[in-house]
C-alpha positions in Angstrom: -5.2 -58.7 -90.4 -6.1 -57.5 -87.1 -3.7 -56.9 -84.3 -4.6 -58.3 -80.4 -2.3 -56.0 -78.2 -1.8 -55.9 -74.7 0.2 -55.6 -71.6 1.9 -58.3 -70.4 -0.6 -60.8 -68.2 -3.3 -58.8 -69.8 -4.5 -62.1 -71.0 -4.3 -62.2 -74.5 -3.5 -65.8 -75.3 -6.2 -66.9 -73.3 -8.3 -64.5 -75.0 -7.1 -65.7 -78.6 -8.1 -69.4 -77.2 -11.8 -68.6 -76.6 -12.2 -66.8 -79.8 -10.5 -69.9 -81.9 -13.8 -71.8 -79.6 -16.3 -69.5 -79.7 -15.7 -67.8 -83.4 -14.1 -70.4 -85.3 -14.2 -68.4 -88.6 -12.1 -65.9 -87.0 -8.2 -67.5 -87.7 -5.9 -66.7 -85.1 -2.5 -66.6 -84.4 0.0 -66.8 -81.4 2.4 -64.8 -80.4 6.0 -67.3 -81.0 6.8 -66.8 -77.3 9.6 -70.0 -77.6 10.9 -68.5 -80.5 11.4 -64.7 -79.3 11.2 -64.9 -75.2 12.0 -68.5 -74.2 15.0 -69.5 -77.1 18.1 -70.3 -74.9 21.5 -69.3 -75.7 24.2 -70.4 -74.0 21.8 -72.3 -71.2 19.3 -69.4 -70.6 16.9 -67.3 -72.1 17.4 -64.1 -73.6 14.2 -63.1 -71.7 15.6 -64.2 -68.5 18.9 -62.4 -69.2 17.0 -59.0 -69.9 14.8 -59.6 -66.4 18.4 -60.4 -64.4 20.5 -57.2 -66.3 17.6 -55.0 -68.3 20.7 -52.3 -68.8 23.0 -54.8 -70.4 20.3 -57.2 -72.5 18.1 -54.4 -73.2 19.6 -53.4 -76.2 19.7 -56.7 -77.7 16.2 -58.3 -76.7 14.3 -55.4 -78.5 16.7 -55.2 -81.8 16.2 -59.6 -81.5 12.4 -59.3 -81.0 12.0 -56.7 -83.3 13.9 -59.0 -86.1 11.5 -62.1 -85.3 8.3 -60.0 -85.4 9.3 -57.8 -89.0 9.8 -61.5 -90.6 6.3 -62.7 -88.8 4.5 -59.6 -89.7 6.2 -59.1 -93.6 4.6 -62.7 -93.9 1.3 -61.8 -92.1 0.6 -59.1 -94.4 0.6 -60.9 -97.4 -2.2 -63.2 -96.6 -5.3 -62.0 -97.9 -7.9 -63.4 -95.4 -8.9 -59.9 -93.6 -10.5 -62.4 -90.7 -7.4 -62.6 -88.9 -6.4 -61.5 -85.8 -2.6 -61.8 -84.3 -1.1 -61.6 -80.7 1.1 -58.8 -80.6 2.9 -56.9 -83.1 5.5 -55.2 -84.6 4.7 -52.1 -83.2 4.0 -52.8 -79.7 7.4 -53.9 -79.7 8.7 -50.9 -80.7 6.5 -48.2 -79.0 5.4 -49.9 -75.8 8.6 -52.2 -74.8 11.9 -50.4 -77.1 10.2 -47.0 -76.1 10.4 -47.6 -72.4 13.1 -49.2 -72.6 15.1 -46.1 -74.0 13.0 -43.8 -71.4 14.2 -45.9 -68.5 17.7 -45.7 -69.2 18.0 -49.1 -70.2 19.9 -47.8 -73.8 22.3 -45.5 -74.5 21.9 -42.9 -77.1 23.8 -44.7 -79.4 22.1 -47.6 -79.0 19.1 -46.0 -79.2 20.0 -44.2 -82.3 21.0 -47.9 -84.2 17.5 -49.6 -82.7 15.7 -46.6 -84.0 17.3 -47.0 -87.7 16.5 -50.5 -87.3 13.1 -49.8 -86.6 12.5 -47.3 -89.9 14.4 -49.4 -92.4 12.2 -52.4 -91.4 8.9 -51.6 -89.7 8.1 -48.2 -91.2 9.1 -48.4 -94.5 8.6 -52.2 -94.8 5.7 -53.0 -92.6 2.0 -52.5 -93.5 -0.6 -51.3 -90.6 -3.0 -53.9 -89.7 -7.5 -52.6 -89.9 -7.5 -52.6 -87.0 -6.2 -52.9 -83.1 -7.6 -54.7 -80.5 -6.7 -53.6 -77.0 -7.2 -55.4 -73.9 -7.0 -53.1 -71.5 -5.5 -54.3 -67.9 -4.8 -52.3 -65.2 -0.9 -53.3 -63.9 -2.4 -54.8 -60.7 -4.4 -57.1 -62.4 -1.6 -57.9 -65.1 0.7 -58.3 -62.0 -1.5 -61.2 -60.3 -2.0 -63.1 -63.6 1.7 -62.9 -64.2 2.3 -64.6 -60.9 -0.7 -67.1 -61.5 0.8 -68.7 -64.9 4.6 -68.5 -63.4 6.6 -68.4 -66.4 10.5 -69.0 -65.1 11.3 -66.0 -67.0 9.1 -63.2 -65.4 9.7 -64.5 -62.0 11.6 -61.5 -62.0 8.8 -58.9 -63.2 8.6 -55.8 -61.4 4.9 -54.5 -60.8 6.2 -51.3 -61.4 7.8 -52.4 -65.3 4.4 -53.3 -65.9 3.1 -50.1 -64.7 5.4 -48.6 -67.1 4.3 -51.0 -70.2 0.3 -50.2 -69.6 1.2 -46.6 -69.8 2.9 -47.2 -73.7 0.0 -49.2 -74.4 -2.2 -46.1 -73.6 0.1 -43.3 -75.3 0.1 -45.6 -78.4 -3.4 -47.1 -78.5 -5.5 -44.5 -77.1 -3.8 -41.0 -77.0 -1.7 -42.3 -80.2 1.3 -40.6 -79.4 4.4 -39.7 -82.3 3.1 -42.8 -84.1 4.0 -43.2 -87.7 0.9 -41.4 -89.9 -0.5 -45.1 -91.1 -0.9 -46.0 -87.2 -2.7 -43.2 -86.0 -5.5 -43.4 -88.6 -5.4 -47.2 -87.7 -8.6 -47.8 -85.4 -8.8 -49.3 -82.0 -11.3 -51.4 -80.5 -10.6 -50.7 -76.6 -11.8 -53.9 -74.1 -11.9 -53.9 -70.1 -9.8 -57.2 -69.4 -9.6 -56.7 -66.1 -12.3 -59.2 -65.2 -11.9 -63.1 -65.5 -14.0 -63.6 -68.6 -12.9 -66.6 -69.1 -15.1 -67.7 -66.6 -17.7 -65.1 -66.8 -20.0 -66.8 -70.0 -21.8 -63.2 -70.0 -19.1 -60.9 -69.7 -16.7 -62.9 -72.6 -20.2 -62.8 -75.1 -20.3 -59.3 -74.6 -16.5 -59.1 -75.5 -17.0 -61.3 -78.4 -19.8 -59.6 -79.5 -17.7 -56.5 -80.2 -15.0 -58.2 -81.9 -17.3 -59.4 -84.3 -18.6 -55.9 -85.0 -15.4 -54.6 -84.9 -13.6 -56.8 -87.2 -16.7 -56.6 -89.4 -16.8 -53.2 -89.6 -12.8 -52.6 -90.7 -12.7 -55.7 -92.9 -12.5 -53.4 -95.9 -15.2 -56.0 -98.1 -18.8 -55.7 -97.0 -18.9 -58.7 -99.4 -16.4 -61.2 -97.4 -17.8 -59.9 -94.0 -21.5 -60.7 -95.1 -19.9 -64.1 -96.1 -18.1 -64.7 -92.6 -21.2 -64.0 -91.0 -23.0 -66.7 -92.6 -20.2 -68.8 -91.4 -20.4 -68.3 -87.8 -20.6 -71.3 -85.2 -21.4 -69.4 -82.1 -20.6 -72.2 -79.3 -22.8 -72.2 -76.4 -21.7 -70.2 -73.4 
């Protein structure tokens, strides 16, 4: 599998959306935003009690994420099809939000310290690297105006400079490849400018989809089953 990554309002799903159109051989899967971010307890969100008290919910959105996207991912990687690609990940969650989260203050050391055994039992000794990243790279700004565009109840709380923060992990882990476990840093990345609106920019999302498909091609470890996917192909009119 391949892995789509991301800041938040980077515009991944809609990204995901136009590949499912415009390379339909490609499978693709969504990140379970109701099941992680938007699953009430007690009336509200876990989401929107992390956004209201990131010091108190902190702790127990990342070790709660973390356990929804090990079971997604321990799944993922059993499926065979290497022409798949998957909204966010297991490590993201770990080195871009749980990172920043203990950096900001947001855990104690002790918290930190059970997250972080959490996090070796299950992701690094349990969890396979995917071939390959793809990273949509936003600038905060731009993350910061789409997050306000799409108005999710739960982010009406995001802080432009959080996300400032998160596109920073997304840059230590996906292009400096900072402390990351040996398996990621030998994991290659496929870096994309998302910070125009190529959904409605025909040229600009071709030339985006254009690399995927070399990407993905490239890093599906069979040259058999890529020259097979290529003769599948149904590239829709842009």
């Amino acid at each position: 599998m391949f892995i789509l990554e991301g800041n938040i309002g980077s515009g991944k799903s809609t990204f995901l959306r136009l590949i499912e159109k415009h390379l339909p051989y490609l499978e693709t899967q969504q990140e379970p935003v109701v099941e992680v971010f938007q699953k009430k307890i007690g009336g509200t969100s876990l989401l929107q009690q992390f956004y209201s008290d990131t010091k108190r919910w902190s702790f127990t959105f990342e070790n709660f994420a973390m356990a929804c996207r090990t079971r997604t991912h321990m799944r993922d990687q059993e499926n065979d099809n290497p022409f798949r690609i998957i909204e966010r990940s297991v490590y993201s969650g770990h080195y871009c939000f749980a990172v920043n989260g203990k950096e900001q203050g947001f855990m104690s050391a002790m918290e930190w310290s059970i997250h972080l055994g959490w996090f070796n039992l299950l992701i690094r000794d349990r969890c396979k690297a995917p071939r390959g990243f793809i990273y949509l790279r936003t600038q905060p700004e731009v993350a910061y105006r789409r997050t306000l565009i799409r108005s999710r109840k739960e982010e009406e709380q995001q802080m432009h400079d959080y996300l400032k923060q998160i596109h920073i992990k997304h840059e230590q882990m996906l292009v400096d490849k900072t402390d990351l476990l040996p398996s990621l840093a030998k994991t290659p990345v496929l870096v994309l400018d998302a910070n125009t609106d190529f959904e409605s920019d025909p040229k600009r999302l071709r030339f985006l989809l254009d690399q995927i498909q070399d990407f993905v091609h490239k890093h599906a470890g069979s040259p058999h089953a890529a020259a097979m996917a290529s003769t599948q192909m149904i590239s829709t009119e842009l």
